[in-house]
C-alpha angles and dihedrals in degrees: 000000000000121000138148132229108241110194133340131342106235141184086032122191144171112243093174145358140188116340096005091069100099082210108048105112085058089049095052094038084052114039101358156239117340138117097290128205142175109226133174127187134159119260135162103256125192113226121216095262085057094255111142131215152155118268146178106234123189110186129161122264137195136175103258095011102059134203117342140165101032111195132192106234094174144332112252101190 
């Protein structure tokens, strides 16, 4: 699904870091090695057919590559 992120992410947390990322040997083989963490926080997207809404968003994150992978894990309005 395409969106894009209006605004800024708010109420950010870690949900999970190093070994506890189910993903993170994909992470490092694709974009690789960092201090990686799984975060989620709330932002305003835009959808493909130009509705916005508020979201919860969980993406990955390391230190010098920066966020990647943002997900919608629910709609919040």
């Amino acid at each position: 699904m395409y969106f894009r992120v209006l605004g800024e992410i708010t109420n950010v947390e870690t949900i999970a870091h190093g070994s506890g990322i189910r993903e993170l040997v994909r992470l490092r083989r694709r974009y690789g090695r960092g201090r990686w963490r799984k975060r989620k926080g709330t932002a305003q997207v835009e959808q493909a057919g130009g509705v916005v809404r508020v979201a919860e968003l969980h993406w990955y994150e390391a230190t010098g590559v920066g966020p990647r992978e943002f997900k919608i894990k629910r709609y919040l309005d």
